[in-house]
C-alpha positions as CSV (number, residue, x, y, z in Angstrom):
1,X,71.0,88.3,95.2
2,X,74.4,88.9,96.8
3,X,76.6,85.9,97.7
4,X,79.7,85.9,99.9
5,X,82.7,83.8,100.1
6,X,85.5,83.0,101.4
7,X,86.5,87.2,102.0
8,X,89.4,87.8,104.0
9,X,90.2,91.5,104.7
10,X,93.1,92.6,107.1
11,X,94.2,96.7,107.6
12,X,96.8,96.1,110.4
13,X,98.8,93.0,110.4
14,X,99.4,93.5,114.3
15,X,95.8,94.0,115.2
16,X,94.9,90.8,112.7
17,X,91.9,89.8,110.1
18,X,88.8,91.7,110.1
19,X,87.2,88.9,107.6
20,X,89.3,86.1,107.3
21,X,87.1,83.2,105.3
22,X,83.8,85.1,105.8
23,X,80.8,83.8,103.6
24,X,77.2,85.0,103.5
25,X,74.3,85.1,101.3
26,X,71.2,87.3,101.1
27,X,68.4,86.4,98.8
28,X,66.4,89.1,97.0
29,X,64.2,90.9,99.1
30,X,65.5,90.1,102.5
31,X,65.9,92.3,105.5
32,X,69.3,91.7,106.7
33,X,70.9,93.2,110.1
34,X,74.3,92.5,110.4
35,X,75.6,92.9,113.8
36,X,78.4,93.4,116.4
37,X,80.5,94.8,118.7
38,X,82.8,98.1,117.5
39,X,85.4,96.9,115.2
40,X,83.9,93.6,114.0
41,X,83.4,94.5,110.2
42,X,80.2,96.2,110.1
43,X,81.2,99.1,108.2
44,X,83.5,96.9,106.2
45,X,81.5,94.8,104.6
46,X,78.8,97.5,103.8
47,X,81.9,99.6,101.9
48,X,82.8,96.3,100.4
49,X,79.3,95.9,99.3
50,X,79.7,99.5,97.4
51,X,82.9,98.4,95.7
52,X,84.5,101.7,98.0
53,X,86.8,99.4,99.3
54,X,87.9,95.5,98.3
55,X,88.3,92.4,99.8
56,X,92.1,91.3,100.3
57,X,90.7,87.7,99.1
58,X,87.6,86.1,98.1
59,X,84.6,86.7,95.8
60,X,81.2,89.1,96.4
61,X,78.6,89.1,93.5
62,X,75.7,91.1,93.8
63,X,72.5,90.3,91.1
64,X,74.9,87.7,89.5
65,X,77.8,90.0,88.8
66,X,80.9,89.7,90.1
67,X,82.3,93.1,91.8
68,X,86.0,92.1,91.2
69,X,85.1,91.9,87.8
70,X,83.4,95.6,87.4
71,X,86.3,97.9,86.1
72,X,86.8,101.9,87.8
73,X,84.6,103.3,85.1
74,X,81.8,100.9,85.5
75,X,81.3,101.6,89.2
76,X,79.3,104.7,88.7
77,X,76.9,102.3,86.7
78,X,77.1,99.8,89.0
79,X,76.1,101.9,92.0
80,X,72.9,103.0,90.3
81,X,71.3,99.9,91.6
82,X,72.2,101.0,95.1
83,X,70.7,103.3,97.8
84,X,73.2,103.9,100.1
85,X,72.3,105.6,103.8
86,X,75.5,106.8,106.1
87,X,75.2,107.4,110.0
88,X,76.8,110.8,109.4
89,X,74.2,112.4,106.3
90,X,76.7,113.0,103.4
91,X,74.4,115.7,102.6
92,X,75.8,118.9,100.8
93,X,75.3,121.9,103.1
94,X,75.4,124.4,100.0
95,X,71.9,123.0,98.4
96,X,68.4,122.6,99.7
97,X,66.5,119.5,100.5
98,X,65.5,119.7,97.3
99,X,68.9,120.5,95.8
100,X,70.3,117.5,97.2
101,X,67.8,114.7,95.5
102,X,68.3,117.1,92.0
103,X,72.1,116.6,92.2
104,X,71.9,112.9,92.7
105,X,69.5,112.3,89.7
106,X,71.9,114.6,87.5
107,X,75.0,112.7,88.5
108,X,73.4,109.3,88.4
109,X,71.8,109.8,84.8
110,X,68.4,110.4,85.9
111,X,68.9,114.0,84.2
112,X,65.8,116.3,84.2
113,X,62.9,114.0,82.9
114,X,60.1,113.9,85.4
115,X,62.9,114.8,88.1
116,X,60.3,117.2,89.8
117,X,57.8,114.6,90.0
118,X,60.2,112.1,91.1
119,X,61.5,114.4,93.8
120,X,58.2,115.1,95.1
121,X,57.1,111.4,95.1
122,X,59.9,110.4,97.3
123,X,59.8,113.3,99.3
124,X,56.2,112.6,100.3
125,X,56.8,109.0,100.9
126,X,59.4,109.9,103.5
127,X,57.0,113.1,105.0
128,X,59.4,115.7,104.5
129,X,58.1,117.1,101.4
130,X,57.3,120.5,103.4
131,X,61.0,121.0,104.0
132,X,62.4,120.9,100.2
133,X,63.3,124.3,100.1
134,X,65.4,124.4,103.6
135,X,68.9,123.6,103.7
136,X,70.4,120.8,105.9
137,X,71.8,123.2,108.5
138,X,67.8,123.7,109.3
139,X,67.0,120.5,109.7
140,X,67.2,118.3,113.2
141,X,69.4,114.8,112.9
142,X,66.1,113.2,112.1
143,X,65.1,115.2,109.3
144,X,68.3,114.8,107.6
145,X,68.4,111.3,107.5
146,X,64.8,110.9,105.9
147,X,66.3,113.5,103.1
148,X,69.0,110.5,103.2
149,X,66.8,107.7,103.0
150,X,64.6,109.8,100.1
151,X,68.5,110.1,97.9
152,X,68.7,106.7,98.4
153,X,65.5,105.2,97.4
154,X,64.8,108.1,94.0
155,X,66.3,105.4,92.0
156,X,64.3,102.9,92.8
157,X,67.3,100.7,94.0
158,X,67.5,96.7,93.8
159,X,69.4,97.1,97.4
160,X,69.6,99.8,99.9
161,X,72.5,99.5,102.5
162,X,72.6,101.4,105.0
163,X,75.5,101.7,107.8
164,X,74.5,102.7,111.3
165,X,71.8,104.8,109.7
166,X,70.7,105.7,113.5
167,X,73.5,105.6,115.0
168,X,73.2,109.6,115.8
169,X,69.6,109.6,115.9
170,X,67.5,109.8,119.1
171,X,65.0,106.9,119.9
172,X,61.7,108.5,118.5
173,X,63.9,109.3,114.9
174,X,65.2,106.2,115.2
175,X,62.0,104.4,115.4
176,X,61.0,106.6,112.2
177,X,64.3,105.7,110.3
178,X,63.6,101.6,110.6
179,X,59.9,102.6,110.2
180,X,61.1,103.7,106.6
181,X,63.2,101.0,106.0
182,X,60.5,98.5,106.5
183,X,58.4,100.5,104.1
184,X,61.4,100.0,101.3
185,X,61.6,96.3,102.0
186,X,58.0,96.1,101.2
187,X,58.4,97.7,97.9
188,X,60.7,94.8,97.1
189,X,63.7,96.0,98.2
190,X,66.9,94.4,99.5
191,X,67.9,95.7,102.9
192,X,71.5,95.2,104.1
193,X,71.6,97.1,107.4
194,X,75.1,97.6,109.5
195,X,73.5,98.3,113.6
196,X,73.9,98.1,116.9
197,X,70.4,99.7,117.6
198,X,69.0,95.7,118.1
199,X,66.4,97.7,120.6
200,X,64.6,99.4,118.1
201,X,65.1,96.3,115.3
202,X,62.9,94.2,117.4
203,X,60.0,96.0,117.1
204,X,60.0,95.6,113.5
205,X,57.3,94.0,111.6
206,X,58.8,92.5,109.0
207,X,60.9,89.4,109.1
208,X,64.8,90.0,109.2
209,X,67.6,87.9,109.3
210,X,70.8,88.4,111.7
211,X,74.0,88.3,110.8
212,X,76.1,88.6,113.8
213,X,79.8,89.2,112.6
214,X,80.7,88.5,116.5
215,X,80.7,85.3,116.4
216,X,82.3,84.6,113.6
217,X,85.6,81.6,114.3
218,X,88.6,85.0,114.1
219,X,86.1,86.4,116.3
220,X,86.3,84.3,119.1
């Protein structure tokens, strides 16, 4: 499903290599957990995974296709297939709960065709579908992630990513937050989760694989 290799990624010369010869893979419908310390790559190889940012070196392909080969107008496309879930919301003040998922179907091509249904569905799969009409100034950290995790999954993604996704979150939203993730990795989905919350990843009940970017050789 996504293969690694051989990435090297450096933003300071003087500090040194984030990646330097880092190779992975992650089959279809795995639950990964990449960890480490602050600074390790986390965050880097999730945005790498997006095609926001590229590798220096070195060769990612997700679903068989090459992301060094996907031009600047084919990454809107590209990005459909992802769910994407940031530790600090992204969510647009100015619209409701509601307003949010509507926007994302309009920009992602989903247009109007069964988009109240759709909104709804997701909505009630997270448990937030009482608070579409408020606005994410109403809502506590936990609630706005769930309206996060519900913009990520409308599409019906191939792979969610998600980058520290709890990482502002106290320990009972927390617990909720995973508690969603595992119910998208049951729906077939491809989790590729950036944390250091390795308390609350424990007590999951599905089967995940670490990927500990610590001990990786630079790392040493």
């Amino acid at each position: 499903m996504i293969t690694i290799k051989d990435i090297h990624k450096t933003y300071d010369e003087a500090e040194g290599p984030v990646f330097d010869g880092f190779s992975a893979h992650f089959e279809r419908g795995e639950f990964i957990l990449v960890t480490g310390k602050s600074g390790s790559g986390k965050s880097t190889l999730i945005k790498m995974l997006l095609k926001e940012i590229e590798p220096d070196a070195g060769e990612i392909t997700v679903d068989g296709r090459s992301l060094s080969g996907i031009t600047k107008a084919e990454i809107a496309s590209y990005r459909r297939g992802i769910g994407v879930v940031f530790q600090d919301f992204k969510l647009f003040d100015d619209y409701t709960v509601y307003g949010n998922l509507e926007l994302v179907l309009a920009l992602t091509g989903g247009g109007a065709r069964n988009a109240e249904q759709r909104i709804t569905n997701i909505l009630r799969l997270m448990g937030i579908d009482h608070l579409h009409k408020r606005h994410p100034k109403e809502l506590s950290g936990g609630e706005k992630q769930k309206v996060c995790m519900a913009r990520a999954l409308i599409n019906s993604p191939a792979v969610l990513l998600a980058d520290e996704p709890t990482g502002n979150l106290d320990p009972a939203s927390s617990a909720e937050i995973f508690r969603l993730m595992e119910i998208a990795h049951r729906q077939g989905t491809t989790v590729v989760m950036a944390t250091h919350d390795l308390a609350t990843a424990d007590r999951l009940s599905v089967t995940c694989r670490t990927v500990d970017l610590d001990i990786l050789p630079h790392k040493i």
